[in-house]
VEXKEMAR-561914 format. One record per residue: residue in one letter; x, y, z of N, C-alpha, C in turn. Coordinates in steps of 0.2 Angstrom, whole numbers, plus 2048, in hexadecimal, padded with zeros to 3 digits. Atoms other than C-alpha are relative to their C-alpha. Example, Ala and Ser with C-alpha at 12.3 -4.5 7.8 and 13.67 -1.06 7.14 Angstrom:
# VEXKEMAR-561914
A8047FA80083E7EA827804806800/S7FC7FA7FF8447FB8247FC805803/
//
This chain:
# VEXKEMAR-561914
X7FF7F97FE4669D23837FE8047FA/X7FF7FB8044659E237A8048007FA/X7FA7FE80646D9E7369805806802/X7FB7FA7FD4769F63718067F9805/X7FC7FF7FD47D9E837C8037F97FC/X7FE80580647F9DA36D8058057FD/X7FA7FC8024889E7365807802804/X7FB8007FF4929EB3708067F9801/X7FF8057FF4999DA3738057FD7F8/X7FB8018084A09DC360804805800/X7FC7FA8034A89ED360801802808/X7FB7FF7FB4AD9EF3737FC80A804/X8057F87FE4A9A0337A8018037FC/X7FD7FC8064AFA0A3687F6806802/X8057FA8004A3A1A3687FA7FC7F8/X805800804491A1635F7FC805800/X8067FC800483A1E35A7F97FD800/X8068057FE474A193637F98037FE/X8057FC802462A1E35E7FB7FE806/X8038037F9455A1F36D7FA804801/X8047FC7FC446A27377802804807/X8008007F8445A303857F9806802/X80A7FE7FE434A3738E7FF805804/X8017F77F8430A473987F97FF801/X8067FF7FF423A443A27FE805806/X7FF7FA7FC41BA533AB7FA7FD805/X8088027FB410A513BB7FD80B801/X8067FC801401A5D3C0806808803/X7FB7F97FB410A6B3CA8048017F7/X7FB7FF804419A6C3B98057FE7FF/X7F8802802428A633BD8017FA7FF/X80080380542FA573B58057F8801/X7FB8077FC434A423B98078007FC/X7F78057FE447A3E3BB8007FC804/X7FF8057FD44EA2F3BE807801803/X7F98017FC45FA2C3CB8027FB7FD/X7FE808804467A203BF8047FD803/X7FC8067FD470A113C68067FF7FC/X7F97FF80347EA123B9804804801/X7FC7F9801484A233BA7FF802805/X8027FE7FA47DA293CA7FE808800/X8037F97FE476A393C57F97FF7FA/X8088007FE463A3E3C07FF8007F6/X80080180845FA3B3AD7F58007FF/X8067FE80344EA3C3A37FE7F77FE/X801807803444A2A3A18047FF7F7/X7FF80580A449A1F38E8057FD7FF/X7FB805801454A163868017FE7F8/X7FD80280445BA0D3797FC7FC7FB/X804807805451A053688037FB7FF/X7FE8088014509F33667FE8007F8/X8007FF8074509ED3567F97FF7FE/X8057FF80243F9EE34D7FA804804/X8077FB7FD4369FA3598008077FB/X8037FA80342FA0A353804806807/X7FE7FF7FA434A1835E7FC803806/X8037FF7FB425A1C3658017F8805/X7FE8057FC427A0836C803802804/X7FB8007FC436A0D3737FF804806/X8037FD7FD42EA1B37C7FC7FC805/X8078037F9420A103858047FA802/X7FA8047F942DA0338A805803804/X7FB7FD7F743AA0D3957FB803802/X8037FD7FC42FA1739A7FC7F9806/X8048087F9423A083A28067FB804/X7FB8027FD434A003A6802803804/X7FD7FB7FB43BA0E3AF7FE803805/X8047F97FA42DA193B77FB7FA802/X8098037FE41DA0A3B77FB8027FB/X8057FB803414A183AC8007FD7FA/X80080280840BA1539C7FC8047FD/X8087FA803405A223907FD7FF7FA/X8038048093FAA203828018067FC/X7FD7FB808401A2E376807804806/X7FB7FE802413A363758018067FC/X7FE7F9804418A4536E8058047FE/X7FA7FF804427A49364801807801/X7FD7FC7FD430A5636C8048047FA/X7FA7FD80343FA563608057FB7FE/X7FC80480144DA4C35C8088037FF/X7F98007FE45FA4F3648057FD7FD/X7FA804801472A4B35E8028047FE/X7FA7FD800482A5035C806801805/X7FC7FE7FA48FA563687FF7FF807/X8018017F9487A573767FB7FC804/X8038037FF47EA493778047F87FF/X7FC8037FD48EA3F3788007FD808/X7FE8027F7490A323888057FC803/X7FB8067FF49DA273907FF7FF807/X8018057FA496A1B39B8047FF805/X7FA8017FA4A0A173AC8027F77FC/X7FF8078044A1A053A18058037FB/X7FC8008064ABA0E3947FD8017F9/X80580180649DA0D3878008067FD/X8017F780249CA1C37F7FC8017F9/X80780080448DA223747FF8077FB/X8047FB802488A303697F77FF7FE/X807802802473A3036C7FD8057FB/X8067FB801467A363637FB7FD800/X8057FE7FC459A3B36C7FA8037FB/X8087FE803447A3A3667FB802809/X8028017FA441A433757F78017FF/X80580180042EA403797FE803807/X8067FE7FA420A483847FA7FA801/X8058047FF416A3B38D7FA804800/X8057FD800405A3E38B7F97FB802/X8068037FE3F4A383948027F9803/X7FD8067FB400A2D3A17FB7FD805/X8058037FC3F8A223AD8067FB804/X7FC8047FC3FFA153BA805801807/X7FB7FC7FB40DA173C9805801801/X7F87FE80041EA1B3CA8027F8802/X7FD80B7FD427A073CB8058027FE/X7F980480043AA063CA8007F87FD/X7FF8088064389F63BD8067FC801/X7F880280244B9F33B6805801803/X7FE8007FD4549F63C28078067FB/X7FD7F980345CA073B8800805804/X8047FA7FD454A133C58017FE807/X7FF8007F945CA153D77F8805803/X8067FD7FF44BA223D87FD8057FC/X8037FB80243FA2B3CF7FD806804/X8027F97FC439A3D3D38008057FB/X8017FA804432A4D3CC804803803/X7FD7F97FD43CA5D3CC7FD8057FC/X8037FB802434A6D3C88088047FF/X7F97FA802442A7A3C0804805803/X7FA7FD7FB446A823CC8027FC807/X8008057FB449A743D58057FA7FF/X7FC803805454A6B3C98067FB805/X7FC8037FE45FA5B3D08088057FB/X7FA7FF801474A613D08037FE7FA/X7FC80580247AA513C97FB7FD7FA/X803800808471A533B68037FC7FC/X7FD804803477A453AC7FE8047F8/X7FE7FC80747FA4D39C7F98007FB/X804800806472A4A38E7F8805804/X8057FC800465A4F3977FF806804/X7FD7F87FF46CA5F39D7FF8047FA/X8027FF80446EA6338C7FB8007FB/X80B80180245AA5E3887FE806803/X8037FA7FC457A6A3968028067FE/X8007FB7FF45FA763918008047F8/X8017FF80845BA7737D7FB801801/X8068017FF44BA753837FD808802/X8027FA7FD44AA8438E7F8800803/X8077FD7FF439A8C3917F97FB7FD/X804803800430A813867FD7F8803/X7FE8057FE435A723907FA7FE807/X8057FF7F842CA793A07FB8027FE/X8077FE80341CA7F3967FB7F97FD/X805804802416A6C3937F9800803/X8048027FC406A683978027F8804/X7FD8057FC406A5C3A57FD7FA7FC/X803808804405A473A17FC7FE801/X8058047FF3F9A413AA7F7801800/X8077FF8023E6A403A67FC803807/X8057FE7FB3DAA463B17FE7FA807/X8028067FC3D6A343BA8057FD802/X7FC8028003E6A303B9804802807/X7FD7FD7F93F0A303CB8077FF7FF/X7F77FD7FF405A343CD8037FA804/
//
């Protein structure tokens, strides 16, 4: 298994501090993939958790292909999240404080695939269009973000199909 889930197995739900990815990929309308996660049951931003000796761009190109199918050949370093409100407590009890190295896909390619069985359904939302049921962190991605969030250029290359 994972080191988040090795770990755990020594220290129980005690709150850690996890280091991770997560991916904003825009299609050609502007809006932006969420996933309906299988955990928690509301809509979050592809990534996930570093294993040990990846980089974080790795970690980057693994959820993301795990999660959506997609694979992009460059990322692009958004920012890096943490602190308070990036606090989480799993319906398992686990509880996290992340920090978010969040990442702009870029020059994606491939098709939306459900892999790991993490993702009850992927789908874009444009911003005025936004799912209800915002899973906490990435609420407050969206909304640190603001304006510049919605200003990416889109992911996918020119040949590239959705």
């Amino acid at each position: 298994m994972g080191y988040i889930t090795e770990l755990r197995k020594l220290i129980g739900t005690q709150p850690i501090i996890s280091v991770g990815a997560t991916i904003i990929v825009v299609n050609e309308n502007s809006e932006i993939l969420f996933q309906h996660r299988s955990d928690t049951l509301d809509w979050g931003l592809p990534g996930g958790g570093m294993e040990l000796g990846e980089t974080l761009e790795e970690v980057a190109s693994r959820e993301l292909n795990e999660e959506t199918g997609l694979i992009a050949n460059e990322f692009k370093l958004i920012g890096v999240f943490s602190g308070p409100d990036y606090y989480f407590r799993y319906p398992n009890g686990d509880e996290t404080y992340s920090v978010i190295n969040l990442y702009h896909a870029i020059d994606v390619s491939g098709k939306l695939e459900m892999k790991d069985g993490e993702s009850l359904k992927l789908e874009y939302f444009s911003r005025e269009n936004l799912p209800d049921n915002i899973e906490k962190r990435a609420k407050a991605l969206i909304d640190s973000l603001g304006d510049k969030l919605w200003g990416l250029t889109p992911s996918f290359s020119k040949s590239s199909k959705l």
